[in-house]
TORKOL-4160 file (C-alpha; in steps of 0.2 Angstrom, whole numbers, padded with zeros to 4 digits, m for minus):
254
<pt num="1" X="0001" Y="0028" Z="m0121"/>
<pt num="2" X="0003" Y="0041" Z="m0109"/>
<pt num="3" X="m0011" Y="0055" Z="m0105"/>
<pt num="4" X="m0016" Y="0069" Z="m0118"/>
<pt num="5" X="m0006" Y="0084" Z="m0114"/>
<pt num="6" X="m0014" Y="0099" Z="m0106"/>
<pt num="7" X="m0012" Y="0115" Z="m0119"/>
<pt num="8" X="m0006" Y="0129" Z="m0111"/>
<pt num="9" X="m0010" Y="0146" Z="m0122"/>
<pt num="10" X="m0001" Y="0159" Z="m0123"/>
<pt num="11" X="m0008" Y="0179" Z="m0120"/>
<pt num="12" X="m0012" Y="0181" Z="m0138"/>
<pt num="13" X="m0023" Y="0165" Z="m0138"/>
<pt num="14" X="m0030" Y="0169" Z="m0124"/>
<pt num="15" X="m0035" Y="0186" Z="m0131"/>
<pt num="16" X="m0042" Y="0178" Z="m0143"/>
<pt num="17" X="m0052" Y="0167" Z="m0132"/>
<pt num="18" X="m0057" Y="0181" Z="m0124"/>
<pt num="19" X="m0066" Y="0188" Z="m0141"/>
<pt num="20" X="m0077" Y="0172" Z="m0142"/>
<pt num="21" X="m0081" Y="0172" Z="m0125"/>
<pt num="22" X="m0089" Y="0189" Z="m0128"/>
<pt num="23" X="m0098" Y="0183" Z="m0141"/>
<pt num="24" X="m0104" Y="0168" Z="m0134"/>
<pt num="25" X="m0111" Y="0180" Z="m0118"/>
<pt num="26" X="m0120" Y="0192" Z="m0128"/>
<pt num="27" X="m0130" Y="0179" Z="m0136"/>
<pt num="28" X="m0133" Y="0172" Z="m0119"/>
<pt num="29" X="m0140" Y="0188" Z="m0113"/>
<pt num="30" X="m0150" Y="0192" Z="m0125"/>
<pt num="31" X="m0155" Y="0173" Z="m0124"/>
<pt num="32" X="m0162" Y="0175" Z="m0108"/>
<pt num="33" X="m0172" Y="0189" Z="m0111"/>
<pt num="34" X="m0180" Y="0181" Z="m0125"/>
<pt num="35" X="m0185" Y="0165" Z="m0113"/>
<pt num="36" X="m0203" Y="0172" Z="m0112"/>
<pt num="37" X="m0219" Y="0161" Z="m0110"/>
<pt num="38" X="m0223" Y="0154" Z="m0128"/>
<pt num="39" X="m0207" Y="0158" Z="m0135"/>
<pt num="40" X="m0201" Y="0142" Z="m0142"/>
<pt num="41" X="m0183" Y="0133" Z="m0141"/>
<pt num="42" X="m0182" Y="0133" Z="m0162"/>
<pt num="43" X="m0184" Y="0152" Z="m0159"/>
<pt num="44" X="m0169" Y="0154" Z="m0148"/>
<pt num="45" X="m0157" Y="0144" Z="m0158"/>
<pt num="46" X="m0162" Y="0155" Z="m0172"/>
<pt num="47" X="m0157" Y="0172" Z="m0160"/>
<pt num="48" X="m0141" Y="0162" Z="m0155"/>
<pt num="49" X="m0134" Y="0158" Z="m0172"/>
<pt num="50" X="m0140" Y="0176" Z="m0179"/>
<pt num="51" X="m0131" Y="0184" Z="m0165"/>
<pt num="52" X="m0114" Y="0173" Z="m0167"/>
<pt num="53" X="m0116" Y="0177" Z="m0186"/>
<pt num="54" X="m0115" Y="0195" Z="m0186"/>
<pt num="55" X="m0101" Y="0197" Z="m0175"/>
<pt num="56" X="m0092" Y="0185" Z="m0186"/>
<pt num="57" X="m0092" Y="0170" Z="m0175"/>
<pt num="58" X="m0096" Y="0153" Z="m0178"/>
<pt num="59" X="m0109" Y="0142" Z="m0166"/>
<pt num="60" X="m0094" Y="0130" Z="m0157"/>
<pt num="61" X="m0110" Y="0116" Z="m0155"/>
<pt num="62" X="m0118" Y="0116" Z="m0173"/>
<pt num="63" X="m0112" Y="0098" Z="m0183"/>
<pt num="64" X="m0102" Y="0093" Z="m0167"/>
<pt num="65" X="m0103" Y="0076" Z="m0166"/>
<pt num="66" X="m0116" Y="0076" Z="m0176"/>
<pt num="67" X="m0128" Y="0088" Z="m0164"/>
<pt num="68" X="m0141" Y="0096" Z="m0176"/>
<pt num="69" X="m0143" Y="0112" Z="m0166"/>
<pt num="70" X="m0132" Y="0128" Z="m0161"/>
<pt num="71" X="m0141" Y="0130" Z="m0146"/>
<pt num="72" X="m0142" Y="0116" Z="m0130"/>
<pt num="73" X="m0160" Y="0121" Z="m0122"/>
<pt num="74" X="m0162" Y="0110" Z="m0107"/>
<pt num="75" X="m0179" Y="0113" Z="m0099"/>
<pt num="76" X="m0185" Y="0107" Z="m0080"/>
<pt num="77" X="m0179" Y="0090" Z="m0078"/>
<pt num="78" X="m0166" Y="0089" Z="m0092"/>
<pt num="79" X="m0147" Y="0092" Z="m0087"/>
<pt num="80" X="m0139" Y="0097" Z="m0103"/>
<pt num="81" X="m0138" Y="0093" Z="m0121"/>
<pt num="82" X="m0157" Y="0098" Z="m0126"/>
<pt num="83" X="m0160" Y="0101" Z="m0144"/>
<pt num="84" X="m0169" Y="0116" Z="m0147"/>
<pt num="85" X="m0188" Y="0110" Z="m0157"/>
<pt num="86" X="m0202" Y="0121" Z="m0165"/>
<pt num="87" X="m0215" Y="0112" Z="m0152"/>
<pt num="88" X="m0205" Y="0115" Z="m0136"/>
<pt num="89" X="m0214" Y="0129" Z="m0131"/>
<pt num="90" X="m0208" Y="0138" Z="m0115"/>
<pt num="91" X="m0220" Y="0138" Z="m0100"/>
<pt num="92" X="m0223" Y="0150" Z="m0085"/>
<pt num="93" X="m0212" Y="0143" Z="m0070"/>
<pt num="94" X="m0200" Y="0132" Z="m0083"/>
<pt num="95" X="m0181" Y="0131" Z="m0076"/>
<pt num="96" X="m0172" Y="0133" Z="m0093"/>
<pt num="97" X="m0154" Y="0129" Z="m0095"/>
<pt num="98" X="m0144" Y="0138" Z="m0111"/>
<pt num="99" X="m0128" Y="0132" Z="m0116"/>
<pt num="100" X="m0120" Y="0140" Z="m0132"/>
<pt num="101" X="m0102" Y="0140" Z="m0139"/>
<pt num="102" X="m0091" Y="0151" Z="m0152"/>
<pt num="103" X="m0078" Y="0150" Z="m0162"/>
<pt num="104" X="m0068" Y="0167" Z="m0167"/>
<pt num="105" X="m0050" Y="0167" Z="m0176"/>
<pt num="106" X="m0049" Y="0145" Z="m0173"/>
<pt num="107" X="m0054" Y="0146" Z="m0154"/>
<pt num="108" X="m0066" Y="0143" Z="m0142"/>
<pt num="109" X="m0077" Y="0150" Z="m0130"/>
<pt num="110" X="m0090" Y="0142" Z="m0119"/>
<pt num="111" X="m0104" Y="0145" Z="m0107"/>
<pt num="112" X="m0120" Y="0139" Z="m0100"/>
<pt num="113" X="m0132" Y="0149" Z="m0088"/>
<pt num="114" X="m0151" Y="0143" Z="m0080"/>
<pt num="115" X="m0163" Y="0155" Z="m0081"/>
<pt num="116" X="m0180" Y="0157" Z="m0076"/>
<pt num="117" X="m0195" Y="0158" Z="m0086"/>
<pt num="118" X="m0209" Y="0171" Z="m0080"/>
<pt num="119" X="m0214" Y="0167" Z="m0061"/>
<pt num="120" X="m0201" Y="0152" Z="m0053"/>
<pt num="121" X="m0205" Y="0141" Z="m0039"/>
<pt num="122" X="m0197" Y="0143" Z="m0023"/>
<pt num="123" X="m0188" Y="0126" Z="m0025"/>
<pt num="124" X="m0182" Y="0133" Z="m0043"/>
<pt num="125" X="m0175" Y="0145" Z="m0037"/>
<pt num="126" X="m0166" Y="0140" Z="m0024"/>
<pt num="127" X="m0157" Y="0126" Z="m0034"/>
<pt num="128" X="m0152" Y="0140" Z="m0045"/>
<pt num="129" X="m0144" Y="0152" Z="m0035"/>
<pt num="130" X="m0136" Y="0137" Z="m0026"/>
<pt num="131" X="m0129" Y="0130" Z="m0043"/>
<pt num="132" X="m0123" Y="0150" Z="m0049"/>
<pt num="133" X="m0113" Y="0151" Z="m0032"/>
<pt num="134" X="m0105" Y="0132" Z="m0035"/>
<pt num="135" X="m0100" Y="0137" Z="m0050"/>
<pt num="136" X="m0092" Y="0156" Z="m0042"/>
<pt num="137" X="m0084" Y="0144" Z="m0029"/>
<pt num="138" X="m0075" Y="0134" Z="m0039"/>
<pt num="139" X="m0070" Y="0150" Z="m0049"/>
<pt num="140" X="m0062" Y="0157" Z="m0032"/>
<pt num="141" X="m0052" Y="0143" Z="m0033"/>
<pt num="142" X="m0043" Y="0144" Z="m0051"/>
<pt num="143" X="m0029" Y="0149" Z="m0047"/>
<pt num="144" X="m0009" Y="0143" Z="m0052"/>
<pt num="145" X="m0007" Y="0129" Z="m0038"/>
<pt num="146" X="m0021" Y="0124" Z="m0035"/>
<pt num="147" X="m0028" Y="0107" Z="m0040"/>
<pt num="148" X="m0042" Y="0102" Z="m0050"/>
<pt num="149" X="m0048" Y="0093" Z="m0038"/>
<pt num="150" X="m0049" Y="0109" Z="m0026"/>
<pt num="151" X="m0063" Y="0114" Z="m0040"/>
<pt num="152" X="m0074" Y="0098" Z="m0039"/>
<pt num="153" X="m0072" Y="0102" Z="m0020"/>
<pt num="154" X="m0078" Y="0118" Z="m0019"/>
<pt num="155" X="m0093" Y="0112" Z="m0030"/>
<pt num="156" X="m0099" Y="0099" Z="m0019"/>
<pt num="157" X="m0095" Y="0106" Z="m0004"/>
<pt num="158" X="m0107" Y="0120" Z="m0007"/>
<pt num="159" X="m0122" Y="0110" Z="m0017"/>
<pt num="160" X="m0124" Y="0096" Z="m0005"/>
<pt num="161" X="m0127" Y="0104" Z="0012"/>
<pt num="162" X="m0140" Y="0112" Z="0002"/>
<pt num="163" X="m0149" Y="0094" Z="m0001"/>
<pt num="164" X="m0142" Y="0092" Z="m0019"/>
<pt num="165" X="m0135" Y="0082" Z="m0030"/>
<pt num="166" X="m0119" Y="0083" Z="m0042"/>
<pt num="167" X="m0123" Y="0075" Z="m0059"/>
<pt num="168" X="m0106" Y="0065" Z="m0061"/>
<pt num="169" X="m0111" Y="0056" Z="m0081"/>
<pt num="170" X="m0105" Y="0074" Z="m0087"/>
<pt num="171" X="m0089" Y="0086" Z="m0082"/>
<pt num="172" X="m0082" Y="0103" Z="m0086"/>
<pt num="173" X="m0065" Y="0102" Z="m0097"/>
<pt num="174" X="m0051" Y="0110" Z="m0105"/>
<pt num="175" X="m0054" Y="0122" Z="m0121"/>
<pt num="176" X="m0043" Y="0131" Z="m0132"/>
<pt num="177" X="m0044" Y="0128" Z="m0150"/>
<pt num="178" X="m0054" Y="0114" Z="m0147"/>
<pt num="179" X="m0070" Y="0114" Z="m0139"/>
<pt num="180" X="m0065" Y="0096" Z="m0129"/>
<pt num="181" X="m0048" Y="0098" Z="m0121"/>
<pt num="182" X="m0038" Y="0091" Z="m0106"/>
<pt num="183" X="m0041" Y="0091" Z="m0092"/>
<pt num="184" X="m0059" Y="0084" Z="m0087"/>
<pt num="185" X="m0066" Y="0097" Z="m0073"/>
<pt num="186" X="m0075" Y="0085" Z="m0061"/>
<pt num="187" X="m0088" Y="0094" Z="m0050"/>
<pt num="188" X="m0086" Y="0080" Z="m0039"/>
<pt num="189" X="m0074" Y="0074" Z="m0028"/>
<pt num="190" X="m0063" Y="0057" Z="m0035"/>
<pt num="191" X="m0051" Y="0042" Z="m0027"/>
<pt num="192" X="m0041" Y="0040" Z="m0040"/>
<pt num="193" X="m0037" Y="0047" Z="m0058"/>
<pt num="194" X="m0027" Y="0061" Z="m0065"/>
<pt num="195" X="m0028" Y="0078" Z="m0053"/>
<pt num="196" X="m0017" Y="0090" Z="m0062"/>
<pt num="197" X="m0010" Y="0104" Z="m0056"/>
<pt num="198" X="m0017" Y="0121" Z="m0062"/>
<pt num="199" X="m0004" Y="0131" Z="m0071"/>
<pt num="200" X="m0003" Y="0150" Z="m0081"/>
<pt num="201" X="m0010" Y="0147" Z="m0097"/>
<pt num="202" X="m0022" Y="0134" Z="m0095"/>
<pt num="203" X="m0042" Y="0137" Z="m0095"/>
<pt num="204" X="m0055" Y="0128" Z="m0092"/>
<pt num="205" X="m0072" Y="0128" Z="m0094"/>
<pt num="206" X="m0081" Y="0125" Z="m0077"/>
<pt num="207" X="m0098" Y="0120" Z="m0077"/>
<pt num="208" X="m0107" Y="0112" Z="m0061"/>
<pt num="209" X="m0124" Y="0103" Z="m0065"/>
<pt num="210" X="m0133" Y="0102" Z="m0049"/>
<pt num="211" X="m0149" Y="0092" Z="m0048"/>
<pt num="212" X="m0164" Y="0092" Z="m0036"/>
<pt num="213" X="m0164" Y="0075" Z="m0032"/>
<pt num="214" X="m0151" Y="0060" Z="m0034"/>
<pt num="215" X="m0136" Y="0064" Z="m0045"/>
<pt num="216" X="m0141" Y="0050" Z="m0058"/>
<pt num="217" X="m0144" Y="0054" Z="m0078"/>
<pt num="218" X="m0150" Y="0046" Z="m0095"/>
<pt num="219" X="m0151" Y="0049" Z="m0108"/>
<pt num="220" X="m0168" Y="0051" Z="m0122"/>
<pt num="221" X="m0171" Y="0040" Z="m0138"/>
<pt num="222" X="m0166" Y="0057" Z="m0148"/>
<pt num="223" X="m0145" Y="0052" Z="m0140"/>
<pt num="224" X="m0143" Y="0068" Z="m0136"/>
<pt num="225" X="m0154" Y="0076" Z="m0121"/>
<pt num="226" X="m0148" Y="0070" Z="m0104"/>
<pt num="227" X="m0162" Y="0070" Z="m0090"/>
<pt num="228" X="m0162" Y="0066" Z="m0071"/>
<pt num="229" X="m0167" Y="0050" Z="m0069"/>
<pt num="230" X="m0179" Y="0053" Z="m0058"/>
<pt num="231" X="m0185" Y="0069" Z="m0065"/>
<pt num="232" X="m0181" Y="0081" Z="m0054"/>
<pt num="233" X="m0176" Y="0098" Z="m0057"/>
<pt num="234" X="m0160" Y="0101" Z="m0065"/>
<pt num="235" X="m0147" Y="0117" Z="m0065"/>
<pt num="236" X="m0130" Y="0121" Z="m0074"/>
<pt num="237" X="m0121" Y="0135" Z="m0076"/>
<pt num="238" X="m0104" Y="0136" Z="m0084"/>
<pt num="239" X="m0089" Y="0149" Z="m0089"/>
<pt num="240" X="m0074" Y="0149" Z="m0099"/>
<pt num="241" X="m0058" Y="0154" Z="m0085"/>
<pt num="242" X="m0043" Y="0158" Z="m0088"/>
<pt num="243" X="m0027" Y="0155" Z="m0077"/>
<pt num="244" X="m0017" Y="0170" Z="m0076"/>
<pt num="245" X="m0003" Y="0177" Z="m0065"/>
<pt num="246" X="m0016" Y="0188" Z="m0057"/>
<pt num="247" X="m0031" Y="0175" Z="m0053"/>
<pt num="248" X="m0043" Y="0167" Z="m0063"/>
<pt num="249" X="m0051" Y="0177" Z="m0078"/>
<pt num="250" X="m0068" Y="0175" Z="m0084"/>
<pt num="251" X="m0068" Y="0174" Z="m0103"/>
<pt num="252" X="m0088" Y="0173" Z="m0104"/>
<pt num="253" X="m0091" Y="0188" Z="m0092"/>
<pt num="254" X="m0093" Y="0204" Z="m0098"/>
């Protein structure tokens, strides 16, 4: 059996892309303005499906696999996957990651950003802003003939002179009119394995998870929430890109 084929869409389905992605960052802006002291996860993934709902959108995460939520609320230590609970109260200084996708018309857009919760320490912030430039690196990069591996690169190559870490259980990926497609999106260099070539038509969605610590996850008893193993702060941001004659488009920007 040989390797699942890379989709490549054409400008119409891409357009199309384009519409969810701009559903999928409203709701993440009006997302991180509600991410306010006592504000609870349960509460966001209420906004985030209301949002998705009224522009006529589907939530992209709701039933997938079997994850209960629409919204992935990852707070401090957890990397991604968090399910959004009535008793997970939000706290002064949290590091909250939000990751949400939307489906419009059969296809997908996806994006994930970190944002902070009232006052932030230093050290937060500082993985943030390093985490927002990998991910804008690795971007610059998404271009027709360039590698995948050019990406995971640019990632690494910014992340750990910094002193961090790039969580390597969990990789960006292909999207279309599934959420999941070819090709996985390392943000880590490999020896070995598939490294396609990037090509018009193709997009990706690129998401680095950069952690405080060692690059090491696990994952909770509930099978979903993945952590640093040892606990130390976590970062992830991600957008939907586009391969076009001109550059990379962001399909998740405004």
């Amino acid at each position: 059996m040989g390797r699942p084929s890379i989709k490549l869409k054409t400008a119409d389905e891409i357009a199309r892309m384009r519409e969810a992605g701009r559903v999928v960052h409203e709701v993440l802006c009006k997302l991180a303005c509600a991410a306010q002291p006592g504000n609870t996860t349960l509460e966001l993934d209420r906004l985030a499906e209301d949002v998705a709902r009224k522009r006529r959108a589907r939530p992209a995460f709701k039933g997938y696999l079997g994850f209960p939520r629409s919204l992935c609320a990852s707070i401090n230590h957890e990397v991604v996957h968090g399910i959004p609970l009535g008793n997970r109260i939000l706290a002064e200084g949290d590091l909250l990651k939000l990751d949400f996708g939307a489906v419009v018309d059969g296809f997908y857009g996806d994006a994930a950003v970190t944002v902070a919760v009232g006052k932030i320490s230093r050290a937060a912030r500082r993985l943030l802003e390093a985490t927002s430039e990998a991910l804008d690196a690795a971007i610059a990069h998404a271009r027709a003939g360039s590698r995948v591996s050019d990406l995971a690169a640019a990632v690494q190559g910014h992340v750990e002179p910094r002193g961090y870490s790039v969580v390597r259980e969990f990789v960006g990926h292909g999207i279309g009119r599934a959420l999941h497609e070819p090709p996985q999106v390392p943000n880590f260099r490999c020896a070995g394995g598939a490294d396609p070539r990037l090509e018009v038509g193709m997009v990706l969605a690129i998401e680095p998870m950069v952690n405080a610590g060692g690059w090491k996850t696990e994952v909770l008893a509930d099978r979903w929430t993945a952590v640093t193993a040892d606990r130390s702060l976590s970062a992830h941001f991600e957008h939907s890109v586009a391969i076009t004659a001109a550059g990379p488009e962001i399909l998740t920007a405004e």
